[in-house]
Each structure stands twice: as structure tokens, then as C-alpha cells.
C-alpha positions as CSV (number, residue, x, y, z in Angstrom):
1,X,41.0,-1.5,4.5
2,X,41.7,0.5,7.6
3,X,42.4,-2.3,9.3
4,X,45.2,-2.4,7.0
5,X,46.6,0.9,7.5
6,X,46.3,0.6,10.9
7,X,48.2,-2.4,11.0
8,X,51.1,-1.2,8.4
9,X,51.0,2.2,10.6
10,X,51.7,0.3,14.2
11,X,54.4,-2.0,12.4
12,X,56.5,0.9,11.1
13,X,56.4,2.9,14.3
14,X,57.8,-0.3,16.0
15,X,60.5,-0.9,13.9
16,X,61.2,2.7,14.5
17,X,62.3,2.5,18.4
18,X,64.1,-0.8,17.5
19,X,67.9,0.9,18.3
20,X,70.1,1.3,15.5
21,X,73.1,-1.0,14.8
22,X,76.7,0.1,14.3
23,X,77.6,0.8,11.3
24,X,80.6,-1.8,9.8
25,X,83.8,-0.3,9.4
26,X,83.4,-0.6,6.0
27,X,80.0,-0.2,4.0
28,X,78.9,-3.1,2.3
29,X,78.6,-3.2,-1.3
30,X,74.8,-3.2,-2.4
31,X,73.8,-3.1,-5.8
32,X,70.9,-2.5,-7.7
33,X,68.6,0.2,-8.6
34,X,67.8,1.5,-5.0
35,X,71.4,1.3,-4.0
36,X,72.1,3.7,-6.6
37,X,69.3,6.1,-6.0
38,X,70.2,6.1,-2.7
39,X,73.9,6.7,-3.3
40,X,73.8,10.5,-1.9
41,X,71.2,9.6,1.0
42,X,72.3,9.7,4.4
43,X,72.1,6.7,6.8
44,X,69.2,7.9,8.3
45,X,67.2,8.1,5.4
46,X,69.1,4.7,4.4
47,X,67.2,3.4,7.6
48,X,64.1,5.0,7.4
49,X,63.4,3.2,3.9
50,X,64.3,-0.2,4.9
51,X,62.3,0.0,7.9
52,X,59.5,1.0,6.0
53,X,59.7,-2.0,3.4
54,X,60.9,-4.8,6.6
55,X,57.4,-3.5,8.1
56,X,55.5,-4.0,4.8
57,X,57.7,-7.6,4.1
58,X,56.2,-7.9,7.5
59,X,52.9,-7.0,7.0
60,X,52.3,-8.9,4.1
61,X,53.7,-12.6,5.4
62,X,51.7,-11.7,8.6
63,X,48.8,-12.2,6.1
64,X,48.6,-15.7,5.7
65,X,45.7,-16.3,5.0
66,X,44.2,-13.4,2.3
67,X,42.3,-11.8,5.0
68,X,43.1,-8.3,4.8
69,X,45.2,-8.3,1.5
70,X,43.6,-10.5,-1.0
71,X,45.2,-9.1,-4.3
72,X,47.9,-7.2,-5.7
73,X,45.1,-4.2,-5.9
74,X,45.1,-4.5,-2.0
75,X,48.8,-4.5,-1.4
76,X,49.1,-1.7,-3.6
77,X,46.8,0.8,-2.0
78,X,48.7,-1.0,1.3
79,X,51.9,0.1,0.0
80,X,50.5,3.6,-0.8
81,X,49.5,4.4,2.2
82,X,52.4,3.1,4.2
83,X,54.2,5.3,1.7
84,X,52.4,8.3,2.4
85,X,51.8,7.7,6.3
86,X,55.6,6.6,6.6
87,X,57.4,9.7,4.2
88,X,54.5,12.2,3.7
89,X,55.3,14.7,6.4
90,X,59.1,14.3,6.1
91,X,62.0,15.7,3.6
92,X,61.9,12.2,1.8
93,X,59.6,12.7,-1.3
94,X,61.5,14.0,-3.7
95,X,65.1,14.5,-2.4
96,X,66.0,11.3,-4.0
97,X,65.4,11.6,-8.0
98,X,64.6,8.3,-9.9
99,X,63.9,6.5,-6.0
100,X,60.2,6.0,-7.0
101,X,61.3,4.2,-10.1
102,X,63.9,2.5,-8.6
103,X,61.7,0.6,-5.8
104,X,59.0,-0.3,-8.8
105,X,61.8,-1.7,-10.9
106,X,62.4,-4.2,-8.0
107,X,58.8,-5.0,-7.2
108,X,58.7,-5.6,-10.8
109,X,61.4,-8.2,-10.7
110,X,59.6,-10.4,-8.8
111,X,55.9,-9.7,-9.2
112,X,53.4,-8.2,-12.1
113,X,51.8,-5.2,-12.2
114,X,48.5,-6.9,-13.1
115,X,45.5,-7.2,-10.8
116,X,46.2,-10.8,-9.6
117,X,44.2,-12.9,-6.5
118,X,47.0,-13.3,-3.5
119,X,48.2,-16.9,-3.4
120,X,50.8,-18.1,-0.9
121,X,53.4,-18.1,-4.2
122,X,52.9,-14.9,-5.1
123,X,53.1,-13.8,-1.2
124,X,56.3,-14.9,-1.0
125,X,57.5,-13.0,-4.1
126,X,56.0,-9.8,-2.6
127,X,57.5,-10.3,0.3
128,X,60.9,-11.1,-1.3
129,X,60.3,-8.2,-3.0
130,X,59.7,-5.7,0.0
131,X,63.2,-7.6,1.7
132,X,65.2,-6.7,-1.6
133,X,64.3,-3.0,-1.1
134,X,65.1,-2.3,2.3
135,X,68.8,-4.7,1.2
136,X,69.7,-2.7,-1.2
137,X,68.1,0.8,1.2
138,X,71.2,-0.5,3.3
139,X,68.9,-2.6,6.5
């Protein structure tokens, strides 16, 4: 499990000192749940979310073979502490209302909430999953 943490940690810090694209000249038009909750949020928060779910898509594919996240149970503790390493210290929690809710409406779209073993199928769908969040967070 630390192993774990320790991974998802060193991921998100290196997609943070990637440089930052230009923004387009106009913004494209993402919809969906996180889009909206994110409607107010600067592009700098905007960032800082989709970097955090491209590390965890990341994470998770990297994890091929079940070693260090075997079940849903895993990646969610995983995606706990990400959360809490990656937005704990910060302005984040909070200034968003509804965020939480929007990001588990998306997971839920493409994975249960039950306690399931990891197969390469359901890998994929979390990893889709993680991708859709940081699309709609703008990355």
C-alpha cells in the first residue's frame, strides 16, 4: 500500500513540472458534470485536477498486472490518498461545491461501486474513467 502512494505521489509531482500549454483562442466546449462544477474554477485549478486524474489514469494502466492494485477496494483508498496528498494542503477542497459528486458521477459511468477483483476489462474502464475527468477538468 505505500508502495502505492508512493508511486501515485512521484507521478503527480511529475506531471506537475511538465510546462503548461497555451491556452486556444477559444475554450473548448466540455460537457459533463465536472465541466460544470468547474465552471467558476480558474485554469490553474482546471490543471491541477486533470493532472491529478492523467497521473492516476496513469497509475492504474501502469498496473498491468494486479500487483499493487488488485480491486476496486485498492484503487479506491489509491484514489483517496492521491486526493488528499495532491489537494489536502491547498485551497481546493471545498471551493468547488457539488465537485466531489461530480467526479463520482463519472467514475460511476463507467465502473461499480462494488468491491470487485481488478481484471484487465475493468482496468480499462477505470482508466477511461480517470481520462474523462481530467477531459472534462479542461487537460
Amino acid at each position: 500500500m505505500k508502495q502505492i502512494l508512493l508511486i501515485a505521489a512521484v507521478v503527480f509531482l511529475g506531471y506537475t513540472f511538465l510546462p503548461e500549454r497555451e491556452p486556444p483562442d477559444t475554450p473548448a466546449v466540455v460537457d459533463g458534470p465536472v465541466s460544470v462544477a468547474l465552471r467558476s474554477a480558474s485554469s490553474t485549478d482546471r490543471a491541477s485536477l486533470a493532472a491529478l486524474y492523467f497521473a492516476m489514469a496513469d497509475v492504474t494502466e501502469r498496473d498491468a498486472a494486479g500487483q499493487q492494485i488488485s480491486s476496486t477496494e485498492v484503487w479506491r483508498r489509491c484514489h483517496s490518498a492521491a486526493l488528499r496528498l495532491a489537494v489536502g494542503g491547498t485551497s481546493l477542497p471545498g471551493k468547488y461545491p457539488g465537485l466531489d459528486v461530480a467526479v463520482e458521477q463519472v467514475l460511476a459511468q463507467y465502473f461499480s461501486l462494488d468491491n470487485t477483483p481488478m481484471t484487465p476489462e475493468l482496468r480499462a474502464k477505470i482508466v477511461a474513467a480517470c481520462r474523462e475527468v481530467a477531459r472534462q477538468s479542461g487537460g
